[in-house]
PAZATI-793968 format. One record per residue (C-alpha): z, x, y; residue in three letters. Coordinates in steps of 0.2 Angstrom, whole numbers, plus 5000, padded with zeros to 4 digits. Each point is the difference from the previous one (the first is absolute). Layout:
! residues N
     c3     c1     c2   residuo
      Z      X      Y       Ala
...
***
This chain:
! residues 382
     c3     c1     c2   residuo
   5039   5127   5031       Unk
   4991   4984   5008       Unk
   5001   4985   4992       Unk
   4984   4987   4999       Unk
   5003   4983   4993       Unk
   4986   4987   4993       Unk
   5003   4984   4998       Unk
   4987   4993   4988       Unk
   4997   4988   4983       Unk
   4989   5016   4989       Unk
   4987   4984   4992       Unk
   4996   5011   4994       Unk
   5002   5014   5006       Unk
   4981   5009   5007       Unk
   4992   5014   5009       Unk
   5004   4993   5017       Unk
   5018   5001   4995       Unk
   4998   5017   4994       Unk
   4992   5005   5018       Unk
   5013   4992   5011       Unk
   5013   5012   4989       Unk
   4989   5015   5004       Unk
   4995   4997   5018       Unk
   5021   4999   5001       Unk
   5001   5016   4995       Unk
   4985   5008   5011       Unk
   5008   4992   5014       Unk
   5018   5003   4998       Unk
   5001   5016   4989       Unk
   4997   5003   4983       Unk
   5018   5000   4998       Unk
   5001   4982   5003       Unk
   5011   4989   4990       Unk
   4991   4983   4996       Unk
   5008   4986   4998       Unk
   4993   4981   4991       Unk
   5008   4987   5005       Unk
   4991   4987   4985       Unk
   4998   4984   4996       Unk
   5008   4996   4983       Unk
   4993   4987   4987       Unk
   4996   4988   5012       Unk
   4989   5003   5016       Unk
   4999   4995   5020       Unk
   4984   4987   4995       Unk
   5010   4988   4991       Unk
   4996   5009   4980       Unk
   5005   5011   4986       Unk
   4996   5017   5003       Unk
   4985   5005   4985       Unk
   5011   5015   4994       Unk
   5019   5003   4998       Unk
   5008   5005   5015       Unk
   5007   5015   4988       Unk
   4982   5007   4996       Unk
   4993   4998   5020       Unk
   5015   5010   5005       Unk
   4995   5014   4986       Unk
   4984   5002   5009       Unk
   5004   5000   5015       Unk
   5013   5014   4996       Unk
   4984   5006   4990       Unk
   4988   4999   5016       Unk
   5013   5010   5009       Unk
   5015   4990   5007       Unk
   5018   5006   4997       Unk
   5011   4985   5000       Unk
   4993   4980   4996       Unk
   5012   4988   5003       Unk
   4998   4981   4997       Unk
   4999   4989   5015       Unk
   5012   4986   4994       Unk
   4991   4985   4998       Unk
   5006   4988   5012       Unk
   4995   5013   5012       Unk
   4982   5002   4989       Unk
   4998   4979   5003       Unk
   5001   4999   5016       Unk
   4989   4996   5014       Unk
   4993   5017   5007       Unk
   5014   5000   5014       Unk
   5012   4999   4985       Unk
   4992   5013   4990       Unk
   4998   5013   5015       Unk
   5019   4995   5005       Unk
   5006   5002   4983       Unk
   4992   5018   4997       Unk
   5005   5007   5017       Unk
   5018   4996   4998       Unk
   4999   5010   4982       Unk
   4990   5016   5006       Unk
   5007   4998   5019       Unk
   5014   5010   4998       Unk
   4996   5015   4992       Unk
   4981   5002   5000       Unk
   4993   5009   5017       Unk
   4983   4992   5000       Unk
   4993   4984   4992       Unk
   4979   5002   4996       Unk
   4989   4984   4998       Unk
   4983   4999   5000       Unk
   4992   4988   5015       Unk
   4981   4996   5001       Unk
   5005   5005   5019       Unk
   5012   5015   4998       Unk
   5003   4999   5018       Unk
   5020   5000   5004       Unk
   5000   4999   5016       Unk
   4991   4984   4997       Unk
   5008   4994   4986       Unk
   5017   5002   5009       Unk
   4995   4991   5015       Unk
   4997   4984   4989       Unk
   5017   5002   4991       Unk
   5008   4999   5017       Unk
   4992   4985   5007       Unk
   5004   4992   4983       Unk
   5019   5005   5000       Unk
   4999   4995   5021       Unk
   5009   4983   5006       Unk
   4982   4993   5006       Unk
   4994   5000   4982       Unk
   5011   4986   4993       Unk
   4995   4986   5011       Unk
   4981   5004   5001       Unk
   5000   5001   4980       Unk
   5008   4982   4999       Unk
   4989   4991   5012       Unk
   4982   5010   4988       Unk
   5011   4994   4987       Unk
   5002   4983   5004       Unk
   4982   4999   5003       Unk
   4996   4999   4981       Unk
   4994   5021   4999       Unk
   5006   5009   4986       Unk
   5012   5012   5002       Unk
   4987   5015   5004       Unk
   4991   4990   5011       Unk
   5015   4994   5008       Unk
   5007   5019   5005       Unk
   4983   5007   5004       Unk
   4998   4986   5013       Unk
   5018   5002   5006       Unk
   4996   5019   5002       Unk
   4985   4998   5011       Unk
   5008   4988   5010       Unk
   5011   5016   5004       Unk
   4985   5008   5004       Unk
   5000   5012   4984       Unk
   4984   5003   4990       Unk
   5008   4992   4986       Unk
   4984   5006   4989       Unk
   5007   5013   4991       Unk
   5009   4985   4990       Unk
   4983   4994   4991       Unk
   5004   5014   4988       Unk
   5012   4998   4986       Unk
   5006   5018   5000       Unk
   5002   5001   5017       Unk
   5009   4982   5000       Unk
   5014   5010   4987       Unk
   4998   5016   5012       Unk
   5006   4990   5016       Unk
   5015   4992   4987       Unk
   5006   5017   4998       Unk
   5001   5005   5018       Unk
   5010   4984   5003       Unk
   5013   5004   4988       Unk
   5001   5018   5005       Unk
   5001   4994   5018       Unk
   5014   4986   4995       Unk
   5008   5009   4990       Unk
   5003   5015   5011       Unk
   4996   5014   4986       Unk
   4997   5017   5003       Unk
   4983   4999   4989       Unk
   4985   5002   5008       Unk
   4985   4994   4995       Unk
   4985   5008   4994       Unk
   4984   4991   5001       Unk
   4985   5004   4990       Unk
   4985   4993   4998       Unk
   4993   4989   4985       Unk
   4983   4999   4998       Unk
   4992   4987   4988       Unk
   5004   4981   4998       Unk
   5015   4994   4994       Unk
   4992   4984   4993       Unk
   4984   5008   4991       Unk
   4996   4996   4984       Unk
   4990   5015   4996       Unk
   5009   5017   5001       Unk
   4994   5012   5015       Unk
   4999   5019   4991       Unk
   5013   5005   5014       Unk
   5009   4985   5006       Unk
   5002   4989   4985       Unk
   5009   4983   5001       Unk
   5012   4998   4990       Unk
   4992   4980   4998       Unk
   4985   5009   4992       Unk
   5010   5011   4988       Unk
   5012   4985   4994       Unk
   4982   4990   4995       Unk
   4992   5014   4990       Unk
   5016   5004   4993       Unk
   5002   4982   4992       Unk
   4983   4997   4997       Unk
   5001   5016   4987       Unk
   4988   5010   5011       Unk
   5001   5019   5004       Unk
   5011   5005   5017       Unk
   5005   5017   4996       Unk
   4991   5009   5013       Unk
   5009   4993   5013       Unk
   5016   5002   4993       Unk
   5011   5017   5003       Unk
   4994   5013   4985       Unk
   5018   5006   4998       Unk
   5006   4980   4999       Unk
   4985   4992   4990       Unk
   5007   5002   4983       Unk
   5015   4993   5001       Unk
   4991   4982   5006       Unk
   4986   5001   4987       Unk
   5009   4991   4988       Unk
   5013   4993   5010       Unk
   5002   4981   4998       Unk
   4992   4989   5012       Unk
   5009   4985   5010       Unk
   4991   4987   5009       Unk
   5006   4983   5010       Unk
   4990   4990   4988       Unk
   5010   5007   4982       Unk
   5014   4991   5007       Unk
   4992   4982   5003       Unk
   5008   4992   4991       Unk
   5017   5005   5000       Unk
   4998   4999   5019       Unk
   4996   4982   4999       Unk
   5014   4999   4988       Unk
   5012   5003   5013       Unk
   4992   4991   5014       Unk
   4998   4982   4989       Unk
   5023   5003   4997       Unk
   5003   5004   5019       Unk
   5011   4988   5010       Unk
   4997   4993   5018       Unk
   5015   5010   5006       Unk
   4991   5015   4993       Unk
   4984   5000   5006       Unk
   5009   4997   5018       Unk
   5008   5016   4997       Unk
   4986   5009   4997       Unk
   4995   5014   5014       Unk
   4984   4997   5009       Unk
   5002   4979   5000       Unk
   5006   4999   5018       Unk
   4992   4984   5009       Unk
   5000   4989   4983       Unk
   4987   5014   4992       Unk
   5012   5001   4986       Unk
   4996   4979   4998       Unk
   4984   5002   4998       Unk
   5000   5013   4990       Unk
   5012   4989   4989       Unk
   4988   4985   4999       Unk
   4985   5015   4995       Unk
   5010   5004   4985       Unk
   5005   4984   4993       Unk
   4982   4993   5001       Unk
   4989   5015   4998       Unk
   4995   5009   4983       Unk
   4997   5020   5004       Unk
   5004   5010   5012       Unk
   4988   5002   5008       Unk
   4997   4980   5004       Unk
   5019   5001   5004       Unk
   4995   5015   5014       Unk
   4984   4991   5008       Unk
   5011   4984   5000       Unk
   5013   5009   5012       Unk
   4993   5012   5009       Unk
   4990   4995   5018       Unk
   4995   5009   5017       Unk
   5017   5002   5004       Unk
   5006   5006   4982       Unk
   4993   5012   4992       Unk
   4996   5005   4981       Unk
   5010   5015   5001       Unk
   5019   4988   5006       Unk
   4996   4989   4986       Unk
   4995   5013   4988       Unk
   5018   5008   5006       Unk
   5009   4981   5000       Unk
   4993   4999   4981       Unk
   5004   5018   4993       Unk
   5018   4998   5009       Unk
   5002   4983   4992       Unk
   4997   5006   4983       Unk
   5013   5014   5004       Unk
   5012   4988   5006       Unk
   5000   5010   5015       Unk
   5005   4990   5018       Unk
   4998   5001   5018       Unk
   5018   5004   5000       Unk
   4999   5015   4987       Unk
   4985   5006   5010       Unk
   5012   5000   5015       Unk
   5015   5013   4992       Unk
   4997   5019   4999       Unk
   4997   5008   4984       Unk
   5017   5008   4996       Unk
   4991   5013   4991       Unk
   4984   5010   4998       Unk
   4993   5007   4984       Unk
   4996   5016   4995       Unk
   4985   5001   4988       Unk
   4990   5017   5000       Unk
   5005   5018   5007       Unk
   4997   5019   5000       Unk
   5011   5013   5007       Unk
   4995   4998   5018       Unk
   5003   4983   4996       Unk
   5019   5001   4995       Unk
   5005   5008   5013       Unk
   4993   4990   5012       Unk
   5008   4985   4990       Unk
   5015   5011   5001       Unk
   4998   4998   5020       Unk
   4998   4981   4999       Unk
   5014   4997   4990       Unk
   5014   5004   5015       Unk
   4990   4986   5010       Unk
   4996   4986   4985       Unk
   5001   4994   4984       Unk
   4990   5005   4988       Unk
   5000   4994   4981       Unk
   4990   5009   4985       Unk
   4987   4991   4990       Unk
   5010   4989   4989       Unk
   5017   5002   5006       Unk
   5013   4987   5003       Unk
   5008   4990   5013       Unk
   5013   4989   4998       Unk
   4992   4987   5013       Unk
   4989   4983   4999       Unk
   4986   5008   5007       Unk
   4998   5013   4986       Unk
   5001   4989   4985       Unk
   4986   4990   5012       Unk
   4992   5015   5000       Unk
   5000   5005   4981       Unk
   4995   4982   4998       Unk
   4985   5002   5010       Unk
   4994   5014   4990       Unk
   5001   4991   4985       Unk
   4987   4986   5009       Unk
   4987   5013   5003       Unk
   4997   5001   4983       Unk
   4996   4983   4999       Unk
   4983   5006   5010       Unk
   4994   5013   4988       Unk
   4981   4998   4998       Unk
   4998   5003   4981       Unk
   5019   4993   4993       Unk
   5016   4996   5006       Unk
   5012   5012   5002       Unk
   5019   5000   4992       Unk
   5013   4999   5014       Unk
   5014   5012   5005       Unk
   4986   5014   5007       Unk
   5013   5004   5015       Unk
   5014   5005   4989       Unk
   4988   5014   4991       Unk
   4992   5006   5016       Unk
   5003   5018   5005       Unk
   4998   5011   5013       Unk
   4984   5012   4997       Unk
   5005   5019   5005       Unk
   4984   5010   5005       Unk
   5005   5018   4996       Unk
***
C-alpha cells in the first residue's frame, strides 16, 4: 500500500483540499493511504486557527483522508523552512510520497532551486542581499540569480513552501519523494474562486456570518456549520494582557528577534494600544507582518526561539479510519505518536495542555472554559 502525506493547516478545510486528496488517489491508485499532517490550534501565519483542530481533522477524515495528525506547534510557528523541516521529519520515515500543491508543479524545477538553496555559494550571497537592507525574500531571490537561477518561481507563496519541502527532503536524506501538483487560484484572494477557493476568502465570509458552504466538502460541511469560530482579534485583549507584563529578558528570547527586532518590538508594545498599531510599529521592508505576527502569537504563548529550536518529542493523533490505523500502526515502529488527549509526563505537554486552554480565549462569540485538551478524543471513522 503506498503511503501519501499532506502537510497542511485545514482553515477551513475546502474543495481545493478535497481535490488534492482525490488527484492522490488517481495518481497513485485508488488504494492509496492519505495522510494530513495538520496544523493544530494555532496556524503558520502567526493566528488561531477559525475551527478546533479536532473538528478540521473530522473533515478531513470526512473528505477522504485516513489518518490526521497534529503538526506540533512549535513546528506550526515557524518560518516556512521550519514548518516544511518540521513535517518532513514526521512523515519522512514512513510515508513513500509527500503531495503539495505549487502554482508551478514542475519538480524538476522546484528541485533545482532547493539545491542551490542548501549549496555552499548560497550563504554568503544571501548575507551580502541581506546586508543591503532587502527583505528576506528579496534578499534570497537576488542571491539566487546571482547563481544564475531563474529565481521566479519564488514570487509565489505556494511555490515558496514547495521548494521548503524539497529542502528538507533533500537534507534530510528521506526516502519520500515528492509529488507536486499544481494550485490553481490565489492564495491571497479575498473573494472565493468556485474551483480554487482561498482559504483568506473563506476565513472572511465565515466571520462575517455569510454563506461559504458551496465551497466547502459536502460530506465535511456539517460538522462546521455550527462549529465556533476563532479569530486573532477575540483575543486582543488578553494578548496585550501578556505583552504589557513581559520582561526585557523575555522579549529577547522570543524567536524571530535576531538583530534587536525583539527591541523594537518591545518599545511597540509598551507604547502602542492595539495590535495592530504594535504590528505597523515593528514591521519594515526588511521585516515582514507575517515574523511579527509570529513574534506576537509566540509571545502570548510563551513560546521562545529556544523552544522553536527542540524537536517535538511527540506527534498527536487526532482522526482515523481503518486504513488509517494500520498505517498508524506502521508509523508507530519509527515515532512517537500520542492520542488526542493523552498524557506525558514532560514540561512540554503541560505547555501543550496549556495552550489549548488559551485558544479559547479567541472564541468569536464567548470565552471558552479551560482544560479542552484533557477531553479531546480521537475521532474513529468506521
Amino acid at each position: 500500500m503506498k503511503i501519501v502525506g499532506i502537510i497542511c493547516e485545514y482553515n477551513p478545510l475546502h474543495l481545493g483540499h478535497k481535490k488534492q486528496i482525490d488527484t492522490i488517489r488517481s495518481l497513485c491508485g485508488s488504494e492509496t493511504a492519505v495522510v494530513c499532517l495538520m496544523s493544530g490550534n494555532f496556524v503558520q501565519r502567526g493566528a488561531p486557527a477559525i475551527i478546533d483542530k479536532s473538528t478540521r481533522a473530522k473533515a478531513a477524515i470526512l473528505a477522504g483522508a485516513d489518518l490526521v495528525l497534529e503538526l506540533p506547534v512549535e513546528y506550526a510557528l515557524s518560518s516556512a523552512e521550519g514548518f516544511a523541516a518540521g513535517g518532513v521529519s514526521i512523515l519522512g520515515p514512513f510515508c513513500h510520497h509527500l503531495c503539495f500543491g505549487a502554482e508551478d508543479a514542475d519538480g524538476t524545477a522546484l528541485m533545482r532551486l532547493a539545491k542551490a538553496l542548501l549549496s555552499d555559494e548560497f550563504p554568503p550571497r544571501l548575507r551580502t542581499a541581506l546586508e543591503s537592507g532587502c527583505s528576506f525574500p528579496a534578499a534570497r531571490q537576488r542571491a539566487l540569480e546571482e547563481m544564475g537561477l531563474d529565481a521566479s518561481l519564488l514570487a509565489s507563496p505556494n511555490n515558496i513552501l514547495a521548494v521548503e519541502y524539497c529542502k528538507a527532503i533533500l537534507s534530510q536524506r528521506c526516502a519520500m519523494s515528492p509529488l507536486p501538483i499544481h494550485r490553481g487560484g490565489d492564495y491571497h484572494d479575498e473573494r472565493p474562486d468556485d474551483e480554487n477557493p482561498s482559504a483568506t476568502a473563506l476565513r472572511r465570509l465565515m466571520l462575517d456570518g455569510r454563506e461559504w458552504s458551496r465551497w466547502a466538502p459536502e460530506p465535511a460541511y456539517p460538522i462546521f456549520e455550527n462549529a465556533p469560530l476563532h479569530a486573532l482579534e477575540a483575543g486582543e485583549r488578553a494578548i496585550l494582557g501578556k505583552l504589557r507584563t513581559m520582561t526585557d529578558d523575555e522579549f529577547e528570547a522570543l524567536p524571530y528577534g535576531s538583530e534587536g527586532l525583539w527591541r523594537k518590538f518591545m518599545h511597540a508594545c509598551r507604547s502602542c494600544t492595539t495590535l495592530e498599531q504594535i504590528v505597523a510599529a515593528t514591521k519594515s521592508k526588511r521585516y515582514t507582518r507575517t515574523r511579527i505576527d509570529r513574534m506576537l502569537l509566540c509571545a502570548f504563548l510563551g513560546l521562545t526561539a529556544e523552544d522553536l529550536c527542540f524537536p517535538a518529542p511527540y506527534t498527536r493523533v487526532l482522526a482515523f479510519n481503518d486504513t488509517g490505523r494500520t498505517v498508524l500502526k506502521e508509523a508507530r515502529k519509527t515515532g512517537a505518536f500520542l492520542n488526542a488527549g493523552e498524557r506525558h509526563d514532560s514540561d512540554y505537554c503541560r505547555r501543550e495542555f496549556l495552550m489549548g486552554s488559551l485558544y479559547g480565549l479567541f472564541a468569536a462569540a464567548a470565552p471558552e472554559a479551560p482544560g479542552p485538551e484533557e477531553r479531546r478524543r480521537v475521532y474513529y471513522h468506521r
